[in-house]
C-alpha positions as CSV (number, residue, x, y, z in Angstrom):
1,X,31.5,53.3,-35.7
2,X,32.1,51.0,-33.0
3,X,30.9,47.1,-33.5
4,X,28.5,45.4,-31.6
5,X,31.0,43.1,-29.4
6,X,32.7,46.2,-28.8
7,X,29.8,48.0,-27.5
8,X,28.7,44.9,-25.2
9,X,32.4,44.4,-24.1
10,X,32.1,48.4,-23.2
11,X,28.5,48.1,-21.3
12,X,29.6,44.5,-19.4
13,X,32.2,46.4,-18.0
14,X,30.7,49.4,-16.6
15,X,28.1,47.2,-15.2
16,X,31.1,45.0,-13.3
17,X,32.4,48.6,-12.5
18,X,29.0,49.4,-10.7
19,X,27.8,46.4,-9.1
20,X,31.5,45.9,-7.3
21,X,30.5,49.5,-5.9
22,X,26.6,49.1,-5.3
23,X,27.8,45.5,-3.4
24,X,29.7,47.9,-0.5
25,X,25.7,49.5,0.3
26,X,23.9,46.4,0.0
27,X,26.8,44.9,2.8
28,X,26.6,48.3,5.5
29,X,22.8,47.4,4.8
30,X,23.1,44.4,6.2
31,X,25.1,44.8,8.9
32,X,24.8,48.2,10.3
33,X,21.2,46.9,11.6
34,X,23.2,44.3,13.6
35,X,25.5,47.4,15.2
36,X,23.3,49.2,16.0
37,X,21.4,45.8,18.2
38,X,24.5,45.7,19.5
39,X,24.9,49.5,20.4
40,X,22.0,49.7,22.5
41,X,22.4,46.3,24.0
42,X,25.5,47.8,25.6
43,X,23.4,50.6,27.0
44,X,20.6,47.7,28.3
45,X,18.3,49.4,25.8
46,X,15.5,47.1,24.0
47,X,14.4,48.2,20.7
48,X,10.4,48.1,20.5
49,X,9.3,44.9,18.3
50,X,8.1,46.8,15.3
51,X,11.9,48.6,15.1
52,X,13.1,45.0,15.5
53,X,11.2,43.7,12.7
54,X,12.0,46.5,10.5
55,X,15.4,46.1,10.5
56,X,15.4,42.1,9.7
57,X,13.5,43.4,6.9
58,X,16.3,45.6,6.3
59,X,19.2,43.2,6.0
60,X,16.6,40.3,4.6
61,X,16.4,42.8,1.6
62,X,20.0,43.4,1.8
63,X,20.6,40.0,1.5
64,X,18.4,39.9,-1.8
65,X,20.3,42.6,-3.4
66,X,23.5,41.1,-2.6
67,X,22.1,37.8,-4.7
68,X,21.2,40.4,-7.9
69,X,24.4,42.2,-7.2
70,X,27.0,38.7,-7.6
71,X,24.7,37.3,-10.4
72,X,25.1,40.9,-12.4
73,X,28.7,40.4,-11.3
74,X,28.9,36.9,-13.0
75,X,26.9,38.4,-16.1
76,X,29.3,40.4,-16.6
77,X,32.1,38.2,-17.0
78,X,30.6,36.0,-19.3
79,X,33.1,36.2,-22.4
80,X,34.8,39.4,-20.9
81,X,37.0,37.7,-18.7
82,X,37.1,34.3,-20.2
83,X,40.1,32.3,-20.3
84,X,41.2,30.3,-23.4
85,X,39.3,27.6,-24.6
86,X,40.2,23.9,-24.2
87,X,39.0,20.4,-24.5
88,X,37.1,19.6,-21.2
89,X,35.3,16.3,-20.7
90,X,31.7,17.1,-20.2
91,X,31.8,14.8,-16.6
92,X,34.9,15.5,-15.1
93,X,33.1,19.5,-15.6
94,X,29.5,18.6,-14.4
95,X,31.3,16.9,-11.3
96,X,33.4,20.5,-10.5
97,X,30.3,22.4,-10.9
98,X,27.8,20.1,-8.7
99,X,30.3,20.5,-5.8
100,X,29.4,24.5,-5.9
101,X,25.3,23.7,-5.8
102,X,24.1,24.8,-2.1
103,X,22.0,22.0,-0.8
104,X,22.7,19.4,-3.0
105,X,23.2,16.7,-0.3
106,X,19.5,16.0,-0.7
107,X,19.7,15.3,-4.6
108,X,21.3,12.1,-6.6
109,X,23.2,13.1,-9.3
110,X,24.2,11.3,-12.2
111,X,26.5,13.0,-14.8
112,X,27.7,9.4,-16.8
113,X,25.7,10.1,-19.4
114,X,27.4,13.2,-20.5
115,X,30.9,11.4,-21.9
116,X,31.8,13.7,-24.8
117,X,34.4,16.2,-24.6
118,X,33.8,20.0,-25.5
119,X,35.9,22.9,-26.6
120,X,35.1,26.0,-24.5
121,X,37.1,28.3,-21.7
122,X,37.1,26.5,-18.5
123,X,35.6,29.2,-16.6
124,X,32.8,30.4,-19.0
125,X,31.7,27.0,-19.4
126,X,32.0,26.1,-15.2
127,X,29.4,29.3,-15.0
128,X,27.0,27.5,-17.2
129,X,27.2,24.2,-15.6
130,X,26.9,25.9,-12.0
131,X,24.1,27.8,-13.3
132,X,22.1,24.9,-14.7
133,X,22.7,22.8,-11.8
134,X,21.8,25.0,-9.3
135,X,18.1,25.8,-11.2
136,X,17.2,22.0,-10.5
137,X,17.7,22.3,-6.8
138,X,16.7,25.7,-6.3
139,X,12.9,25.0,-8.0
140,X,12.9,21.1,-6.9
141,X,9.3,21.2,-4.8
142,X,10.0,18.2,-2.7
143,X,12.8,16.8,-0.2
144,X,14.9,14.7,-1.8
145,X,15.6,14.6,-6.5
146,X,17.3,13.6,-8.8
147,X,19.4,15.3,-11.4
148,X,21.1,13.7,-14.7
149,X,22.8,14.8,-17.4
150,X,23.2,13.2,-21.0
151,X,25.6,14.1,-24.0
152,X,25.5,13.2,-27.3
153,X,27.3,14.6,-30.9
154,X,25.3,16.3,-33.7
155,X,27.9,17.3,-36.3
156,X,30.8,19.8,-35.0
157,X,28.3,20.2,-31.7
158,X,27.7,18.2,-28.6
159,X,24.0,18.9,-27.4
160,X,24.5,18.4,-23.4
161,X,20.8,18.2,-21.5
162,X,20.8,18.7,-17.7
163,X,17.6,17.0,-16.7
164,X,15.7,16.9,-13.3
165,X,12.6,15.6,-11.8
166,X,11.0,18.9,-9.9
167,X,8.0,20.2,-11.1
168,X,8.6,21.3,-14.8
169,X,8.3,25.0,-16.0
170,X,4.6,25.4,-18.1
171,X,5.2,25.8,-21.8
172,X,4.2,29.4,-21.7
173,X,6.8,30.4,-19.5
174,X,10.1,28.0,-21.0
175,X,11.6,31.0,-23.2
176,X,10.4,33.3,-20.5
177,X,12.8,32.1,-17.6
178,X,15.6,33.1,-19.8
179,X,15.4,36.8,-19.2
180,X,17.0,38.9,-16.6
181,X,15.7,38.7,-13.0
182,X,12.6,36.5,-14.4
183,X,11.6,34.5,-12.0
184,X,8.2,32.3,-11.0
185,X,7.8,32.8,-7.7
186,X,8.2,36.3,-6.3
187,X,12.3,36.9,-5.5
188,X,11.4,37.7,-1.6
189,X,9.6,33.9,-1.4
190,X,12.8,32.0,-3.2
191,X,15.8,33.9,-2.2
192,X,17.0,33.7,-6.0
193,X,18.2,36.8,-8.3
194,X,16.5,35.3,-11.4
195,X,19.7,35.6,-13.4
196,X,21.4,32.2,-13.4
197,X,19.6,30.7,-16.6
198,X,20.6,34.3,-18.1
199,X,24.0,34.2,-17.7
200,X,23.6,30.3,-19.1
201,X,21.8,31.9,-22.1
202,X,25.1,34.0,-22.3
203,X,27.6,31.5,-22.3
204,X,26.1,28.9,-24.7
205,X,25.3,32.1,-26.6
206,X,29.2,33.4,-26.6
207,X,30.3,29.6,-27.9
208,X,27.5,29.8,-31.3
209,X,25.1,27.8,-29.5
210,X,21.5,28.0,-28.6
211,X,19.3,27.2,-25.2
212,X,16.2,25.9,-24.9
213,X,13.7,23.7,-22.2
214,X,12.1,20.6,-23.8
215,X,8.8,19.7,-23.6
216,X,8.3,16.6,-21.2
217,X,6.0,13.6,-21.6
218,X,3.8,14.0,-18.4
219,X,4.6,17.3,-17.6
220,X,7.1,17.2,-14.9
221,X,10.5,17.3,-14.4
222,X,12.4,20.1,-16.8
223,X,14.9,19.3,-19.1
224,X,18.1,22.1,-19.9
225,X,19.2,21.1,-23.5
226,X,22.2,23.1,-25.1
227,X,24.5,23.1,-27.9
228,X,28.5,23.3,-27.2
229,X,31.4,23.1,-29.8
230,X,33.0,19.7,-29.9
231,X,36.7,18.6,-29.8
């Protein structure tokens, strides 16, 4: 009988083997629309407003897929492809990762606070960190935030919290967000797959740890708190 981690090492690969495949219909989705604009503009042929519209809605679907597709993709490499764990300083990491956040220009970031140093594989634990950070942008409800991040040791662990100032997750919906293509706003409105706090989950999950958002004082702002192995 085959064991667990053999089973999910089994299913996270067919499911790289099929969204690598599924990713070649979401692109002709998205751009055959544009070839055929470009067909009939050759031909000085304008396509009536409603056929127009129907194909942005086309490729703006497209487009959506293609977001599920590469966070499946990253799902499935959590643990599969992981390199081999080493001692990385908690900063130094954060730093790398907020430099992959689309629009952080508008946010402050602050990763001082997170000075202990944590045994993990570099890639793995550069998912996570991408993942988290990107969450505080991508739900921030104003213009401009800030986003922090604090370390600290509790035995053989390092509890690392990623904290923003946005507008906070309600506490009936905190474990919720967790889940595959969860999300709380509708996908079409917010562009996002709903699967980066999942493949977080994974990763703390593959290095013994647990996940969890904190309860806040006033309500707002959300606060990430994991646990990590130490070195």
């Amino acid at each position: 009988m085959k064991n667990v981690s053999s089973s999910s090492g089994e299913f996270d690969s067919y499911l790289y083997a099929i969204t690598h495949d599924l990713k070649s219909f979401s692109r002709a989705m998205r751009v055959i629309p544009d070839w055929i604009v470009e067909d009939l503009a050759e031909t000085d042929t304008a396509l009536p407003g409603d056929v127009a519209d129907h194909l942005a809605m086309l490729q703006l679907y497209a487009r959506g897929m293609d977001r599920m597709l590469d966070g499946l993709t990253e799902l499935s490499r959590v643990g599969r492809m992981a390199g081999a764990p080493s001692a990385v300083l908690l900063q130094a990491a954060l730093d790398r990762a907020w430099t992959e956040v689309p629009d952080r220009d508008r946010f402050v970031s602050e990763f001082s606070g997170a000075s202990d140093t944590v045994v993990a594989p570099g890639n793995d634990l550069q998912r996570l960190l991408v993942a988290l950070l990107s969450n505080t942008v991508r739900h921030h409800d104003r213009e401009t935030g800030r986003v922090r991040a604090v370390s600290f040791r509790n035995g053989a662990r390092v509890i690392l919290q990623i904290i923003d100032d946005g507008p906070g997750i309600d506490q009936a919906y905190r474990a919720k967000v967790f889940d595959p293509l969860h999300t709380l706003m509708p996908k079409d409105e917010t562009g996002l797959s709903g699967l980066g706090l999942t493949v977080a989950r994974k990763v703390v999950e593959s290095l013994g740890g647990e996940i969890a958002v904190m309860a806040t004082v006033d309500g707002r702002g959300c606060t990430v708190q994991c646990d990590l192995p130490a070195a």
